[in-house]
N, C-alpha and C positions, 0 to 999 in steps of 0.2 A: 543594131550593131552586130557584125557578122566573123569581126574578131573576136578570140580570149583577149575576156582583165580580170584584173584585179580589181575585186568592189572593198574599196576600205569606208566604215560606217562610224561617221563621227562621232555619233550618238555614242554608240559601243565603245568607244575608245574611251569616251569621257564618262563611262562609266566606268569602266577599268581606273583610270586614272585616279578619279575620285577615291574610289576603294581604296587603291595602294595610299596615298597622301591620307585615308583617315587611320589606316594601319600603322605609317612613319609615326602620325602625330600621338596617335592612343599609347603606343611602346615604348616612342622617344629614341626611335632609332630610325637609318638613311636609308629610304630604298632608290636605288639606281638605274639606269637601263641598261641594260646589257643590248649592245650592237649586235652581238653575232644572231641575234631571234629576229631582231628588229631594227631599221635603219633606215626609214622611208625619212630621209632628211626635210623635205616639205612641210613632214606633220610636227617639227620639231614647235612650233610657236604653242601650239595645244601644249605639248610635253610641258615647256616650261613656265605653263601655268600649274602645274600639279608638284614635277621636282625641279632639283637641278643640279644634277652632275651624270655622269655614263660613264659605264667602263668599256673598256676598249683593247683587246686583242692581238692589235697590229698597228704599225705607223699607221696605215689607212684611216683605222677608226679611229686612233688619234688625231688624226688631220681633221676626221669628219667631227670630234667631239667639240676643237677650238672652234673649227671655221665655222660653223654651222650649226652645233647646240650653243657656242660662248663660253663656254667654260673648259678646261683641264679635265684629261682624263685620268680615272683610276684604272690605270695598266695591267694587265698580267701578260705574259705572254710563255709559254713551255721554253722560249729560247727565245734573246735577242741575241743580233748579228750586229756584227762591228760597225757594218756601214749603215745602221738605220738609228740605232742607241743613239745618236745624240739627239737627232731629228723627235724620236719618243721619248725623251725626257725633256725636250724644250715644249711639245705639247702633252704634260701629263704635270698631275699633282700627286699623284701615287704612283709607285712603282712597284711592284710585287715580284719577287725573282722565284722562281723554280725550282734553283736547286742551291744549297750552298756552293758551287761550283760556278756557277753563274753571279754569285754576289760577291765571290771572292776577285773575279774576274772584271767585273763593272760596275758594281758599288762606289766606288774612288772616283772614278770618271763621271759617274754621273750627279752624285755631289757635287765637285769641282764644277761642271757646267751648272746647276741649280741648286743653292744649297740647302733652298728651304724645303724642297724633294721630300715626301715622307717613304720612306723605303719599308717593304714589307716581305716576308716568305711565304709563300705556301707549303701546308703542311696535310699530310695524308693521314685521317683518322684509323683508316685501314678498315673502315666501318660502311659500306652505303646498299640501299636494299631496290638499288638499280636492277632491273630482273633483265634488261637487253644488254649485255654484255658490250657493241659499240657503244654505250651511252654510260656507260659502270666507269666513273672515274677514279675510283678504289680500286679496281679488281688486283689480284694477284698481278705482281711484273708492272704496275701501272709504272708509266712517263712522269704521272704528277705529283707532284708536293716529297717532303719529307720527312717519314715516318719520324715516331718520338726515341725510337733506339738509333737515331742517326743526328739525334738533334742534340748537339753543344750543349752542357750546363748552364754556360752564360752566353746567349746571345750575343752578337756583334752590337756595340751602342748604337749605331745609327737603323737597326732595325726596333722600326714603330708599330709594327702591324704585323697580323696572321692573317692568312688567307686559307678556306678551306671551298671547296664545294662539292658535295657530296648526293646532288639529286637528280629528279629528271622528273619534271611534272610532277613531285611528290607532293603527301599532304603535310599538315601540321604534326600527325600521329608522326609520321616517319623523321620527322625534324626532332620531333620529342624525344624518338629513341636514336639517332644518332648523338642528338646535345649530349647524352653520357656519354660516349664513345672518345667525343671530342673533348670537353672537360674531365675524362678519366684520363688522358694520354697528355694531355698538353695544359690543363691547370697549374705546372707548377711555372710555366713560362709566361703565365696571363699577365704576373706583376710586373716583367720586362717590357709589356710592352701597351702603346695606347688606342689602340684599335684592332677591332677582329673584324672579316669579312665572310659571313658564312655562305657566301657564293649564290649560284642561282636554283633554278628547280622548285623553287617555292611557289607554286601554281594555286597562288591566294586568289584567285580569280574568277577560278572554278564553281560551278555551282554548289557542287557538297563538300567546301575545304570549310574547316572550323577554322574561322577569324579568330573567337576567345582566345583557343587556344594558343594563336598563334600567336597574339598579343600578350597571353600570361604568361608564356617562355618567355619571350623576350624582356619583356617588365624581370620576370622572376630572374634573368640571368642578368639583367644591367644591377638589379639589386643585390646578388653575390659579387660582382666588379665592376664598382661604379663610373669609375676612371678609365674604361673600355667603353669607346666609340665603339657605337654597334651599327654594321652596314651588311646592307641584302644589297644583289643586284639581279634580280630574276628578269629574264628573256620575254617567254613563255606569257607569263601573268599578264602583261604590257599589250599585246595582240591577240592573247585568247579569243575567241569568238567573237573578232570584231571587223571581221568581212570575210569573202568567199572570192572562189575562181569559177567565172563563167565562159562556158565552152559549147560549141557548136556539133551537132552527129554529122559527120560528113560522108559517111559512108557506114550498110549493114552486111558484114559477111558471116559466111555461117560453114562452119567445116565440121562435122563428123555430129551435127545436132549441137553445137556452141554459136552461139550466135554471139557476135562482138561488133558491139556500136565503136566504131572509127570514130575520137575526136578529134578536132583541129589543136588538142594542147598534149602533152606526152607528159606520162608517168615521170620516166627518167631524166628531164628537163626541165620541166617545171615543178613537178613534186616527188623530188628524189626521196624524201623522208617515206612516200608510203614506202618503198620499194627500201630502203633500209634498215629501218627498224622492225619485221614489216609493218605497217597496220592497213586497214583497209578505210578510206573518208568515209566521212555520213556525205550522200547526195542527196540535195535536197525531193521531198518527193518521193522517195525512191526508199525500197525497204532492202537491207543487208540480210545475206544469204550468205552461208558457208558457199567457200569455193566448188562443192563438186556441186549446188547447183545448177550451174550453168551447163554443166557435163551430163546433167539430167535432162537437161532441158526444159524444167521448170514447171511444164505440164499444161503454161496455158500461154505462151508466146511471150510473155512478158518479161523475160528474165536476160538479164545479158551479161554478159564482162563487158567492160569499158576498155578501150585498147587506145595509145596513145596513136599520134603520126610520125613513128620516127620508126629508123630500119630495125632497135633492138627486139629479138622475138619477145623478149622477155617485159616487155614495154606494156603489160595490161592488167589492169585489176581484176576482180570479179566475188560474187556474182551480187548483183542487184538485181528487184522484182519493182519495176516500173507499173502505174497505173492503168496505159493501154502503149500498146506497140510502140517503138520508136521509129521515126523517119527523118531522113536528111534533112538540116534544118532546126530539128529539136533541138531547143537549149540543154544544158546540164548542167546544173551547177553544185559544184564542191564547195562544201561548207568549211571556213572556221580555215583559211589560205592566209590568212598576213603573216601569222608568227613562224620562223625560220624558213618557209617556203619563199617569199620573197626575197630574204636575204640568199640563202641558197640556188637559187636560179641564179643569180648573178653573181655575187663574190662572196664567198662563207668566209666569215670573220674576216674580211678584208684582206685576203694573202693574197698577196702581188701576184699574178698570171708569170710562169716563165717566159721572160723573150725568145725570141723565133730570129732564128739564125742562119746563113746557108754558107756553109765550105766550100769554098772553091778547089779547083782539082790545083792550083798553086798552091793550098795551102790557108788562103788569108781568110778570115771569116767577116764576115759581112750582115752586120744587126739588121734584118728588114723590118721587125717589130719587136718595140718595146712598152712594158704597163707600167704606169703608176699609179698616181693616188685620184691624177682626174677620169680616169679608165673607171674606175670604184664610184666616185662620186655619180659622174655621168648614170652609170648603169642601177643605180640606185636612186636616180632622179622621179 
């Protein structure tokens, strides 16, 4: 086969799976899937041998959590819009709002349309030991939740739930020292309400993540409030190392002693995350080198940056020490590609594409395209 795929590995998944469902059962608390990491709708039958509920981001992944996991999603969204709120609360069993400004705004409306709706806030510990600042959803100025000097004495009644999340691939340690953060600032609000969400990041999946301990927080924290529904909904954990991207050398150029294998799949396209956050993949085979390797030259031909097929310069990894030369031809594959790179190639958390318009010199404007929810599905098939 002489195009890029995606190899998703069954095996790997259901062992993921297994894990997290012996983690729910040992603690006694929900874990979920989080859409925005993962959302290969096919593999949902596996899914729902392990859990059953998703949360969901956007009408989209509301749509995709009824039509296609069966069940209602648990919602968040930084902001619903007028014209989608009802459509996401006729597919949603939770609703999580953002700001008090937002539940003062659509709380009413969206009880009235569902009244058995459990409505929840998020809330910002002001606490998370995210070191990539796009991924810090605490940082100073943050868009999310609401600190505890901004939060009410008495909740509104019809809020049931706290929503926090605070990680990114973190371990159990790092969950350990946020947990005071979060129950220093918003314990006295726990007895208003009947569920907490401690969000995702929880990368129990990992090879060196302490499951005890991640199971005796949680035990230990449902034991301080026992009447608190406890839910995780980690991304990440769900598609950890449970297939790779396989890609073709299509061409080898070499400018000033750097030598860059041309693949047929692109950095910025297909795996926007390296080029974001940065990091650089394990390829399989292949041993990782600081970047001015390749600027060295490596000393015995075998060293390359990997450079996408797309016009951006900025479109190439580097540097890798391969076993013997490469040539047109040569496979390459990037390790540990399901989780958020597949969702991210095609729709990140499901936000609807802008439509595509064109002005006429009269004036009138004229829609030539528009996205919805089956643009998302399709693309995610």
């Amino acid at each position: 086969m002489s195009t890029p795929v995606y190899v998703l590995e069954e095996s790997r998944l259901r062992d993921n799976l297994s894990l997290i469902h012996h983690v729910a059962e040992e603690a006694g608390v929900e874990i979920i899937l989080a859409f925005k990491a993962y959302a290969l709708w096919k593999t949902f039958p596996i899914f729902r041998e392990y859990i059953h509920a998703t949360t969901a981001s956007s009408l989209c992944e509301a749509r995709l959590a009824n039509e296609e996991f069966g069940v209602p999603a648990h919602t968040y969204s930084p902001a619903y819009t007028d014209d989608e709120i009802d459509e996401i609360v006729r597919c949603s069993s939770h609703l999580t709002f953002n700001s008090l400004s937002q539940y003062a705004r659509l709380a009413e409306r969206a009880k009235a349309l569902k009244p058995s709706l459990s409505l929840g806030l998020r809330i910002n510990p002001e606490y998370s030991e995210v070191g990539t600042a796009l991924y810090n959803p605490c940082a100073p100025g943050t868009r999310f939740g609401v600190s505890a000097d901004a939060m009410p004495e008495k909740l509104p009644d019809d809020i049931e739930g706290l929503h926090c999340h605070c990680h990114c691939e973190s371990g159990s340690d790092v969950f350990e020292r946020t947990l005071v953060h979060i129950e220093g600032k918003f314990s006295p609000w726990f007895s208003q309400v009947k569920w907490i969400n401690f969000g995702g990041g929880h990368l129990m999946t990992r090879a060196d993540y302490d499951i005890p301990r991640l199971i005796r927080l949680l035990r230990g924290f449902r034991a301080r409030y026992p009447w608190l529904k406890v839910i995780l909904e980690p991304g990440s954990a769900f598609g950890w190392q449970t297939g790779y991207l396989r890609s073709q050398v299509i061409d080898i150029v070499t400018d000033h002693g750097i030598q860059t294998a041309i693949l047929n799949v692109s950095f910025t396209c297909h795996m926007p995350d390296c080029l974001e956050m940065p990091y650089q993949p394990e390829v399989r085979g292949a041993e990782s080198l600081p970047m001015e390797a390749a600027e060295q030259g490596g000393g015995d031909g075998c060293v390359y940056r990997l450079g996408g097929n797309s016009c951006l310069s900025g479109d190439f990894m580097g540097s890798w020490r391969f076993p013997q030369p490469l040539k047109v031809g040569d496979e390459v594959i990037f390790e540990d590609m399901l989780h958020y790179t597949t969702v991210k190639t095609c729709t990140f958390n499901g936000i609807t594409h802008p439509s595509i318009a064109l002005l006429h010199t009269d004036g009138t404007l004229e829609m030539l395209r528009q996205f919805g929810y089956e643009d998302y599905r399709d693309r995610m098939d």
